[in-house]
N, C-alpha and C positions, 0 to 999 in steps of 0.2 A: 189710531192711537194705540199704543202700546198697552199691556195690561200693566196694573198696579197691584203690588198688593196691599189690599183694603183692608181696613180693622175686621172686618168679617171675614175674610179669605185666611187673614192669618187666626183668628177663630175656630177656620174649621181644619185649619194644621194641626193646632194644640187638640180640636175634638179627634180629630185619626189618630193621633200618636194615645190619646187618652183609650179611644175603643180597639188599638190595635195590643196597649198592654192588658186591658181587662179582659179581652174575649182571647187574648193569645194568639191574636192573628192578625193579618189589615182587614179591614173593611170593606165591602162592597159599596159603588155609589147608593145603592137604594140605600141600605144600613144609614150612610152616614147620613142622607137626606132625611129620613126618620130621626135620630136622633137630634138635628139642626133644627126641625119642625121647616123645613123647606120642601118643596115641590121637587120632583126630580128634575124637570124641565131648569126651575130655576137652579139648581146644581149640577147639573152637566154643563151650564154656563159658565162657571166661577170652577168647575174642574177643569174644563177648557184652557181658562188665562190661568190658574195654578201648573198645568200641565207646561205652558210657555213659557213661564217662567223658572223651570227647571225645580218648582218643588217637592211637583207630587209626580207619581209614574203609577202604570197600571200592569197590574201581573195575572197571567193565568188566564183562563175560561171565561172566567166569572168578573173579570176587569176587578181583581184587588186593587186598594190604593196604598201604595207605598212611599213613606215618605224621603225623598233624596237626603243626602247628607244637607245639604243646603239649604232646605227646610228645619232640618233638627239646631242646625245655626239660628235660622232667622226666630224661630220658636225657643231658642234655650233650653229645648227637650234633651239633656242629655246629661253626662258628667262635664265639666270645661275640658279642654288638652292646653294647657298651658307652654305652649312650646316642647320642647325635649330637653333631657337631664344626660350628662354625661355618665359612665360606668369606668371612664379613665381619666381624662386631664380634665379639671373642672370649666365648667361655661354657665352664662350668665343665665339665672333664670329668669323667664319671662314673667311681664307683672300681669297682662292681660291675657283670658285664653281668645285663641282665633281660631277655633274651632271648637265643636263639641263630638262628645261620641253619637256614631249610629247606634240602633239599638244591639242589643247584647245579641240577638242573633246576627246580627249582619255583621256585626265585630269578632265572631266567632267562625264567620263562615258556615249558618248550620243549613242542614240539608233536612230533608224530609225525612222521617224515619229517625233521626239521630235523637241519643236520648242522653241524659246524666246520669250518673251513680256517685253514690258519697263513699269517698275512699277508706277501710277501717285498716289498720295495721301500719308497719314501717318499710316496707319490704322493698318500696319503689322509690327511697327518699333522695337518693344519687342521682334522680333526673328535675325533685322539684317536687315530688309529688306525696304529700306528709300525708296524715293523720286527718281525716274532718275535710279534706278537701274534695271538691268534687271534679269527677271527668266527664269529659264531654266524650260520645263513643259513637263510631258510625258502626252500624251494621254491617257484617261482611263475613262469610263463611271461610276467606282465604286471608293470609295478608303474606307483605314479605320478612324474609328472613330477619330476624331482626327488629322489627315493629314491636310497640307495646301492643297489645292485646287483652281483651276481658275472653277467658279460657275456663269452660268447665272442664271440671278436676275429673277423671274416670274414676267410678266408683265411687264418690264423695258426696254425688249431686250439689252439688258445691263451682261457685266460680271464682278467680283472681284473677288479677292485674298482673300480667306478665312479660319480658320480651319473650319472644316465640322465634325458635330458631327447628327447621326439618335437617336430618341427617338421615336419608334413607329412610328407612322403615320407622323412625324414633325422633319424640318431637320432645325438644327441650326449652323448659319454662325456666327463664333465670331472672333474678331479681337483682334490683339497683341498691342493694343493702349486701354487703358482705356478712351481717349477721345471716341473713337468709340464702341458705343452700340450692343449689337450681336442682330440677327436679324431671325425671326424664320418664316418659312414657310412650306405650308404642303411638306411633303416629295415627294409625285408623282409628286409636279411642278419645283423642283429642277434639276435640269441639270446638274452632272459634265462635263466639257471638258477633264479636266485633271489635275495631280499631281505634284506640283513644287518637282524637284530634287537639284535643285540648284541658286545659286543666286550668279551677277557678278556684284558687287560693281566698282562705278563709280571713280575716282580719284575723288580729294579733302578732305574738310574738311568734317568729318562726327560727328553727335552728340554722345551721348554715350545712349544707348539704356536703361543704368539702370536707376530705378527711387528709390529715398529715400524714 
């Protein structure tokens, strides 16, 4: 007989997705069998048929559990996705969602090592990216021509958010604000930290980034 899932099983979807946002991480089987006040024997059972039934997966060394998008469905762990919205010719919005989000790392693509910073100034607002918002940055001493970049400033001890462009011996930091001047220094005293992936706009009103 096929497995089911059972008011317990989906129980212990909603307890991973609950101990994977409070500890920052997934879970190990022992962790979650502790937490369930279950036996390990009796949960490598019911992680078995979870596992067959495509909701839960297991990552790494240590067998993390991670929950499939399919699970975040069947648990309602998430924001809804209500279909898709047009940005040109208008289309009918969906009344029900049919899906939900993965969690905010897995809808971000994050990697290990990758951290946020909260963006202060205007400099970069021609790509989207205002005032109060946060970037998502990976770690990387090099990037290409062209990438934004988080760059300390030589002499400043100081870092910004900048596109990063080499010319030879001289590396130029320019911004997506014409009010902000780009800004050129030699290339050996340039510092990357790392390369913005992404960026988590704040609620509220936001300006509109085009200019006439």
């Amino acid at each position: 007989m096929p497995p089911r899932l059972t008011q317990l099983r989906l129980t212990l979807l909603r307890l991973t997705a609950r101990l994977t946002r409070d500890a920052g991480g997934p879970p190990s089987a022992a962790e979650l069998a502790r937490a369930a006040g279950l036996s390990e024997a009796t949960m490598s059972f019911h992680l078995k048929a979870l596992s067959e039934l495509g909701l839960i997966e297991r990552s790494g060394p240590r067998g993390r559990l991670i929950l499939t998008d399919a699970a975040r469905t069947a648990t309602g762990d998430g924001i809804p996705i209500y279909g898709q919205i047009a940005a040109g010719a208008p289309i009918l919005a969906e009344q029900a969602p049919d899906q939900v989000t993965p969690s905010l790392d897995q809808l971000l693509g994050v990697r290990d090592g990758d951290f946020l910073l909260q963006v202060r100034g205007d400099s970069m607002t021609g790509i989207g990216v205002m005032d109060g918002d946060y970037v998502l940055v990976r770690p990387t001493p090099e990037v290409l021509d062209g990438e934004v970049a988080v760059v300390l400033i030589p002499g400043e001890n100081a870092a910004t958010l900048k596109r990063v462009y080499v010319f030879g011996d001289e590396a130029v930091l320019v911004s997506e604000n014409p009010d902000h001047p780009r800004r050129t220094y030699p290339a050996a005293d340039v510092q990357i930290q790392g390369r913005m992936v992404a960026r988590l706009g704040l609620a509220g009103p936001r300006p509109s980034t085009r200019r006439a």
